[in-house]
VOGU-3710 file (C-alpha; in Angstrom, 3 decimals, decimal comma):
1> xxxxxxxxxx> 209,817/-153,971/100,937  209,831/-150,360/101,137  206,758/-149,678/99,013  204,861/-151,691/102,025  202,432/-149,493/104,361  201,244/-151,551/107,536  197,946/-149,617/108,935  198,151/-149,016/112,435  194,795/-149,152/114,299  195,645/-147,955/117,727
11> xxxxxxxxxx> 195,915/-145,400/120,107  198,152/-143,270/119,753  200,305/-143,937/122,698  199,432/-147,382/123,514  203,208/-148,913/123,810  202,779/-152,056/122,204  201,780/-150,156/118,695  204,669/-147,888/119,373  207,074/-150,431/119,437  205,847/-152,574/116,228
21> xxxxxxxxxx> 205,519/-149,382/114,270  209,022/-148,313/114,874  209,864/-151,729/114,294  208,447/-151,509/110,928  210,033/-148,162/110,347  213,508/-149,781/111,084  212,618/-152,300/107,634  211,812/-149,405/105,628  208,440/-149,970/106,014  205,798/-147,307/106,736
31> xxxxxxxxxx> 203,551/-147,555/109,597  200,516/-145,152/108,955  198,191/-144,687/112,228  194,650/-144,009/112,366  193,100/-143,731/115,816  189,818/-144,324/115,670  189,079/-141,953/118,911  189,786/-138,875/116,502  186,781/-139,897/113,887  185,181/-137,513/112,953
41> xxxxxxxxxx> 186,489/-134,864/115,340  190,179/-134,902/113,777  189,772/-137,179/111,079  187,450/-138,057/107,590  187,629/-140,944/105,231  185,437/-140,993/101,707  185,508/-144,660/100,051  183,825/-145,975/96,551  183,534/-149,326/95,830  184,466/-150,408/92,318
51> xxxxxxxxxx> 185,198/-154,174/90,674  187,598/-155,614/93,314  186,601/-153,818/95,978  186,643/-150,648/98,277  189,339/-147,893/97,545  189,429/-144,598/98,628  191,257/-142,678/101,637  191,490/-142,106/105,223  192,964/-138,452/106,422  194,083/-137,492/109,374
61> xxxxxxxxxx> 196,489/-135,077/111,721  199,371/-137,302/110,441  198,369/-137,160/106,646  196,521/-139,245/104,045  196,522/-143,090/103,445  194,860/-144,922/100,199  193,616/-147,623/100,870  194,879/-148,985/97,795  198,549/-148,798/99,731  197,580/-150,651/102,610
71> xxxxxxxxxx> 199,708/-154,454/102,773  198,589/-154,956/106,388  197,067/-154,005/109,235  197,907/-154,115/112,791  194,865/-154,600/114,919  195,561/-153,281/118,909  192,136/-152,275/120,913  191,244/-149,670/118,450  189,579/-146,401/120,848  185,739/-145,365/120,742
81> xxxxxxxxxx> 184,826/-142,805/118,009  184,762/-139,137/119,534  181,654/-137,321/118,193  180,265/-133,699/118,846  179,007/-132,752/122,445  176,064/-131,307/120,107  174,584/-134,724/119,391  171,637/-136,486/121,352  171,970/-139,998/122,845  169,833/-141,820/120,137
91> xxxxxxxxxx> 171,893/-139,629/117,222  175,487/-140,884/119,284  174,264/-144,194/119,323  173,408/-144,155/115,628  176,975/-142,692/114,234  178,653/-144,861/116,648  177,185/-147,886/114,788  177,376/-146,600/111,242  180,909/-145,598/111,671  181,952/-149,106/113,544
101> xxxxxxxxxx> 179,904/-151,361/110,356  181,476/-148,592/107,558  184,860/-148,899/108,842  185,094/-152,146/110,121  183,377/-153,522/106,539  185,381/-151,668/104,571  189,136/-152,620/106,392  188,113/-156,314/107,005  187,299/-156,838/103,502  190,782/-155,608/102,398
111> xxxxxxxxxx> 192,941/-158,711/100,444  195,804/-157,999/103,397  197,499/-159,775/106,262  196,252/-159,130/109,647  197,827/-159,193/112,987  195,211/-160,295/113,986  191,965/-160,590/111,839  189,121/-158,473/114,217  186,704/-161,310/113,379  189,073/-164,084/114,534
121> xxxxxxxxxx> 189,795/-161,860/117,474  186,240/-161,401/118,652  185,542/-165,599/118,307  189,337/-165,407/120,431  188,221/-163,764/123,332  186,213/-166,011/124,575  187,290/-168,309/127,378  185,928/-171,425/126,966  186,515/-170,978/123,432  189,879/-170,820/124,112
131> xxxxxxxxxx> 190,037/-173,697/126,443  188,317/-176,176/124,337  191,144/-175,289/121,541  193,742/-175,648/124,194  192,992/-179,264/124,926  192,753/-180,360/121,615  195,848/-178,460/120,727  197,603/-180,877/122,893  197,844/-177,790/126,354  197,574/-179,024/129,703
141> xxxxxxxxxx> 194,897/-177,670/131,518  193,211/-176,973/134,519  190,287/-179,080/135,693  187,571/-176,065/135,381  184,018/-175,638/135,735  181,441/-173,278/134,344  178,369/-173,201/136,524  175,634/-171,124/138,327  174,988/-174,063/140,560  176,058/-173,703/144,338
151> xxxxxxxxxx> 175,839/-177,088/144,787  178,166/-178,151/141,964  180,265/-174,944/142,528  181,024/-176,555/146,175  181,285/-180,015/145,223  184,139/-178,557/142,936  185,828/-177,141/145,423  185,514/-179,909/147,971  187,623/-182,261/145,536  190,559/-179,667/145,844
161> xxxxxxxxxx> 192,087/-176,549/145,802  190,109/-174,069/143,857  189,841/-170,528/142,449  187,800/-168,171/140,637  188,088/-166,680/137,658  186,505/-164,095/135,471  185,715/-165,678/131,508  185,564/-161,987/130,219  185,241/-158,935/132,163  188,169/-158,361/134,638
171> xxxxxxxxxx> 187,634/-155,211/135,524  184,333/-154,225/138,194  183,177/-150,881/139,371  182,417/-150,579/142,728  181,357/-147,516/144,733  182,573/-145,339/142,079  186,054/-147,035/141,912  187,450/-149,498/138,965  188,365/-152,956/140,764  190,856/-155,420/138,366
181> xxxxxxxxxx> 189,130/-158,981/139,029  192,007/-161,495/140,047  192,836/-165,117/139,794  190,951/-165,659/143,640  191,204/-168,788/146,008  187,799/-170,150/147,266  186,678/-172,051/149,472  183,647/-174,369/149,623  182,196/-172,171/152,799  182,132/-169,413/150,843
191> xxxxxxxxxx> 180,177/-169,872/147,601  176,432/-169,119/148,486  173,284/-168,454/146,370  175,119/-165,344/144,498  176,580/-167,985/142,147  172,808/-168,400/140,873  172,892/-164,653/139,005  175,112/-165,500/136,354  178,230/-168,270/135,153  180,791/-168,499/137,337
201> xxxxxxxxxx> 184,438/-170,255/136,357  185,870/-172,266/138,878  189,576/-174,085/137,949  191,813/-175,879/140,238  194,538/-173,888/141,705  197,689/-175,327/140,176  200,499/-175,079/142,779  202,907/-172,873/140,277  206,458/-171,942/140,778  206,358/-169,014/138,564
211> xxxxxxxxxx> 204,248/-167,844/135,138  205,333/-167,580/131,921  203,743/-164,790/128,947  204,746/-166,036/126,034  204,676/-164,459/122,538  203,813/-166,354/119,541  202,984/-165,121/115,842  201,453/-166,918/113,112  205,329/-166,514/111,202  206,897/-169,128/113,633
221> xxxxxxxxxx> 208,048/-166,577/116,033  208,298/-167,939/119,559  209,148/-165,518/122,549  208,403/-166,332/126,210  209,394/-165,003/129,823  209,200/-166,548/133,265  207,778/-164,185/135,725  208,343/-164,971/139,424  207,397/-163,279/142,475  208,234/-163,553/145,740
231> xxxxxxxxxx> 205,403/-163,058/147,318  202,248/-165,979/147,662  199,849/-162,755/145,991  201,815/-162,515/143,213  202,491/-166,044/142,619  199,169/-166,351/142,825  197,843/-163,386/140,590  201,310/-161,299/138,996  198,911/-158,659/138,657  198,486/-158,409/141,920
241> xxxxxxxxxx> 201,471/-157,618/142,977  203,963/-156,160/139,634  206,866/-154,458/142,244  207,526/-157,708/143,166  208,053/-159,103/140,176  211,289/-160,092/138,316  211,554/-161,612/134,604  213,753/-163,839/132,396  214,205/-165,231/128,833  212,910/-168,469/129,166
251> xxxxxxxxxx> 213,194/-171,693/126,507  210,256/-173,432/125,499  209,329/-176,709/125,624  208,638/-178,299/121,877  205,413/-180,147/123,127  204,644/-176,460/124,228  205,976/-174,822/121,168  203,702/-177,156/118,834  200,670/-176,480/120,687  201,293/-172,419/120,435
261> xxxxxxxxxx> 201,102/-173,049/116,270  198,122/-175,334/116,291  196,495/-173,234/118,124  197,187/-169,624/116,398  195,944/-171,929/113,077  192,680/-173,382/115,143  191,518/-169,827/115,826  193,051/-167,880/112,361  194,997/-165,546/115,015  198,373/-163,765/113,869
271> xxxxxxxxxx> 199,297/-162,992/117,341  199,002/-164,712/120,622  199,843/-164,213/124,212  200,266/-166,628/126,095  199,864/-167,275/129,792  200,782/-170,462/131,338  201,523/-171,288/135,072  204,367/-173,752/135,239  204,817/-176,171/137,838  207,829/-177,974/139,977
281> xxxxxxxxxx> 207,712/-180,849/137,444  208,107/-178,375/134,589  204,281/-178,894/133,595  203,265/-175,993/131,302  199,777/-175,622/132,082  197,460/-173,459/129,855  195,549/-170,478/131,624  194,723/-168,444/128,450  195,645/-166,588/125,657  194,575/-163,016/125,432
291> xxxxxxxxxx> 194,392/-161,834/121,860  194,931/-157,828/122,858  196,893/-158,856/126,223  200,077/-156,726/126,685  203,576/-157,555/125,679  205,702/-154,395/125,724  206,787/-154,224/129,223  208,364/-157,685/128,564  210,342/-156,223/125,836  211,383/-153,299/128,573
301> xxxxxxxxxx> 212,254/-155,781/130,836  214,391/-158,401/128,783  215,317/-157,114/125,842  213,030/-159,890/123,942  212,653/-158,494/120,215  209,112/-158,946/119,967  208,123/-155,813/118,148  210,310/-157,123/115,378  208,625/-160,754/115,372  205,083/-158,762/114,851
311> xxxxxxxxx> 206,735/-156,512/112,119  208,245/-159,524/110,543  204,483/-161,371/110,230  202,940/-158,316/109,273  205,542/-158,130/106,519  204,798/-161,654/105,265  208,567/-162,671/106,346  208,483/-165,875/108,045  211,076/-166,518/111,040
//
């Protein structure tokens, strides 16, 4: 185990690589970063393909890594490149793309394990990708619709309560400040002819008693926390309202449990997080799973070892 070396594509400080790589260092296992924000400013990399495939080396601030010595790699939002001030748009433009195909064809066609594969993560991301899997995974989950028709956009919220959604983009800019999109009632008076510019996702508002984010990796790990808020935003939205918020260890239903595998194997994912809205009658219902969604507050907060259920996939050791 201790001749292992999991590559770490991250930001430097972003907490949930923190925690897996010291998780990793606690096995004996070395964790080697490479921030993709300091290429080429404090970084270079020189790679020659031979029969097998690509092998070469990465340096950076923190030292050198072969990628011959690589076993896995942990995959967390990996930062823009950071080129020279002295370039021209068109030149930025054309390093950022040669140095996003270069490295990301050189590390994806490495014979490692991934937590989680950046080509399974991409397909991941989308919703209704990820609510088509859900239901035939065996999830509960909201009545939703995906329309830029008024009409049908009313009609859907006639039949019930309803709320709106964003499929992909959750934060907005608006009059030079960053707006987080959130998990918004709606009523049938208020959808107009603005639905027309683009799809909209409407989902019945399941009356929840709290959320749960639960953690689940492709090595049978399984760890998941109720949130609750006392407040109707934050039941609504958590997001909305995080100093209300308190958290618990929570058990997880095996219907619920079996679902969470099939549908890390559907999608080829390593790593999923989980968010499901439970209800009165203990109904887990599905809301989505967000590949890069954050985890290591939860850990903070109860104590849940999840840093050592990602180390333990990316080591191959099943739970």
């Amino acid at each position: 185990m201790s001749e292992q070396t999991v590559l770490m594509l991250a930001e430097k400080d972003d907490a949930e690589a923190v925690y897996v790589s010291n998780a990793l260092d606690r096995r004996g296992v070395r964790g080697a970063w490479f921030d993709t924000a300091s290429f080429p400013r404090d970084a270079d990399a020189s790679f020659r393909v031979r029969e097998g495939g690509w092998s070469g080396e990465i340096t950076t601030a923190g030292g050198s890594l072969r990628l011959e010595d690589i076993s896995a790699v942990y995959y967390r939002q990996p930062q823009p490149f950071t080129f020279p001030d002295t370039l021209s748009e068109p030149e930025r433009r054309f390093a950022t793309v040669e140095a996003r195909f270069g490295f990301g064809g050189v590390f994806m066609s490495l014979p490692v394990r991934w937590v989680s594969h950046p080509g399974r993560l991409a397909d991941a991301e989308y919703r209704p990708l990820q609510m088509a899997t859900a239901t035939r995974c065996g999830f509960s989950v909201p009545m939703s619709l995906l329309t830029n028709r008024p009409d049908d956009a009313r009609d859907f919220a006639r039949a019930g309560r309803a709320v709106y959604k964003a499929t992909m983009h959750k934060l907005i800019s608006e009059d030079n400040h960053v707006k987080l999109i959130y998990t918004t009632p709606v009523a049938p008076s208020a959808i107009d002819e603005r639905v027309t510019t683009t799809l909209h996702l409407f989902q019945s508002n399941i009356p929840k008693v709290h959320d749960v984010r639960l953690i689940a990796t492709g090595g049978e790990h399984m760890h998941a926390v109720a949130i609750h808020s006392d407040t109707e935003a934050g039941r609504q939205d958590f997001r909305a309202a995080y100093d209300t918020l308190t958290y618990k260890n929570t058990s997880v239903p095996p219907d619920v449990a079996r679902a969470c595998h099939g549908y890390l194997r559907a999608l080829g994912l390593g790593l999923g997080v989980f968010d499901f809205a439970v209800t009165g009658d203990g109904t887990w219902w599905f809301l989505e799973c967000g590949p890069g969604s954050q985890w290591a507050w939860l850990q903070e907060e109860t104590g849940a070892p999840i840093a050592d259920a990602i180390a333990d996939t990316l080591m191959g050791v099943d739970a």
